[in-house]
C-alpha positions as CSV (number, residue, x, y, z in Angstrom):
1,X,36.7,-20.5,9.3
2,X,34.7,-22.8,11.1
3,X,32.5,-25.5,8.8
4,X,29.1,-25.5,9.0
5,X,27.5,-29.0,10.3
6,X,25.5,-31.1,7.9
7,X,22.2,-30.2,7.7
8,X,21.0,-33.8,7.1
9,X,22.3,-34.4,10.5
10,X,20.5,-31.3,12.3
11,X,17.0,-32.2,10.4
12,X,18.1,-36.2,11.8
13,X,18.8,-34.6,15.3
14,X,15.2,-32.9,15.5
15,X,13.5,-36.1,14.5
16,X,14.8,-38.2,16.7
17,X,14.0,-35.3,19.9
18,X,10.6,-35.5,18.5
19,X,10.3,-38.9,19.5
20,X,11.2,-38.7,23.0
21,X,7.9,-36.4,23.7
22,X,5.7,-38.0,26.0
23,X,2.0,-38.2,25.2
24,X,0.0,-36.4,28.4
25,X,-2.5,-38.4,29.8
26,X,-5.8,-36.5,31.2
27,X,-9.2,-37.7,32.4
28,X,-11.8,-38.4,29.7
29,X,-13.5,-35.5,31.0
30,X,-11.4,-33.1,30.8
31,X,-12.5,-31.1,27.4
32,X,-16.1,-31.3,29.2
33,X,-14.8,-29.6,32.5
34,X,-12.7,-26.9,30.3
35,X,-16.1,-25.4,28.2
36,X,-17.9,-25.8,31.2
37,X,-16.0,-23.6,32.7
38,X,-15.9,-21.3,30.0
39,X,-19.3,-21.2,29.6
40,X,-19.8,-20.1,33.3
41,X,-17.4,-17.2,33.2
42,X,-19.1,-14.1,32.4
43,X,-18.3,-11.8,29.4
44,X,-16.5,-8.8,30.2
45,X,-16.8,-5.4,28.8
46,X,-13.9,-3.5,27.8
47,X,-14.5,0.2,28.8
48,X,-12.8,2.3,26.1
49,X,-13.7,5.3,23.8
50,X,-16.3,4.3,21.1
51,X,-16.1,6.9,19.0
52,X,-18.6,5.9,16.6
53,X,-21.5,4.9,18.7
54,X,-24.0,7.3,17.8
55,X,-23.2,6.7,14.0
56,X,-26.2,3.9,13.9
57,X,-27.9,3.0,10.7
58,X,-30.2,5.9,10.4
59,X,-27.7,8.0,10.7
60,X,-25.5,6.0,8.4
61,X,-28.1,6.6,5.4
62,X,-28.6,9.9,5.9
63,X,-24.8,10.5,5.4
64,X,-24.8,8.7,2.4
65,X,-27.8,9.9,0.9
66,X,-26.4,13.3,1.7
67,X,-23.0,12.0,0.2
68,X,-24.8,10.8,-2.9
69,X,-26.3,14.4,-3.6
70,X,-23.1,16.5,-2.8
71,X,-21.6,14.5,-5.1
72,X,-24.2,15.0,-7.9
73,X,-24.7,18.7,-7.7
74,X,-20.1,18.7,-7.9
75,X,-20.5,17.0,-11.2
76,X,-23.2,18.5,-12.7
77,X,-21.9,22.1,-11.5
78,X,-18.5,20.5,-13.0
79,X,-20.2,19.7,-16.7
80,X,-22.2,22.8,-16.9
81,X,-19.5,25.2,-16.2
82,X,-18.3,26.3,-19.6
83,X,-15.4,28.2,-19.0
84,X,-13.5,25.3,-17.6
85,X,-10.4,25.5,-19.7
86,X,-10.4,29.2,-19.6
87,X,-9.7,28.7,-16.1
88,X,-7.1,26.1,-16.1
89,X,-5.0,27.9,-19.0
90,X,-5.1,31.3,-16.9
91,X,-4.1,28.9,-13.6
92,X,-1.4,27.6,-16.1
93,X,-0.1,30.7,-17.0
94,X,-0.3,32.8,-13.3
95,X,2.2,29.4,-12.3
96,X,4.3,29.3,-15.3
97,X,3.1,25.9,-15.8
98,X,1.9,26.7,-20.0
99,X,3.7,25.5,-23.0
100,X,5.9,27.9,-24.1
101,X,7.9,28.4,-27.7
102,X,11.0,28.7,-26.4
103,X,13.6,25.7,-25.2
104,X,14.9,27.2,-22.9
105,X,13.8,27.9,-19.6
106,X,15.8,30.6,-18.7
107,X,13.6,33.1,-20.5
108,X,10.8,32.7,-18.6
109,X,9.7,34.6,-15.6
């Protein structure tokens, strides 16, 4: 099995490559020339699919006010209905699903 070098030497190693780096030396204009340029070049467009285009703001409030009353009309239909748990015990017991008396499974259907 093969040892594994000192780590203190590889971190020691990487400092001292650091140090050989150069610095670059560029005109004091540069960074001026650079946005200059970057400036002057035009903005392109990428042509794609835009599914949502036509879903501006107008259209975005109708939705939700149309959202807003769907969803009130659900609840109150939900509160007024009175035979709620009537329908929920008879879904229970169609799907086997009620509480039973027995403890045993195998004597239900």
């Amino acid at each position: 099995m093969k040892n594994k070098p000192n780590i203190d030497q590889l971190v020691e190693d990487t400092l001292n490559s650091v140090s050989g780096i150069d610095t670059v030396k560029t005109s004091p204009l540069f960074k001026e020339r650079v946005l200059s340029r970057m400036a002057e070049q035009p903005i392109e467009h990428v042509e794609g699919l835009r599914y949502l285009d036509w879903f501006t703001p107008r259209y975005q409030a109708a939705a939700l006010i149309c959202f807003v009353v769907l969803n009130a009309f659900a609840l109150l239909s939900y509160y007024s209905d009175s035979g709620y748990g009537e329908h929920v015990e008879n879904f229970a017991e169609i799907y086997g699903l009620s509480e039973t008396t027995t403890d045993s499974y195998l004597y239900q259907n």
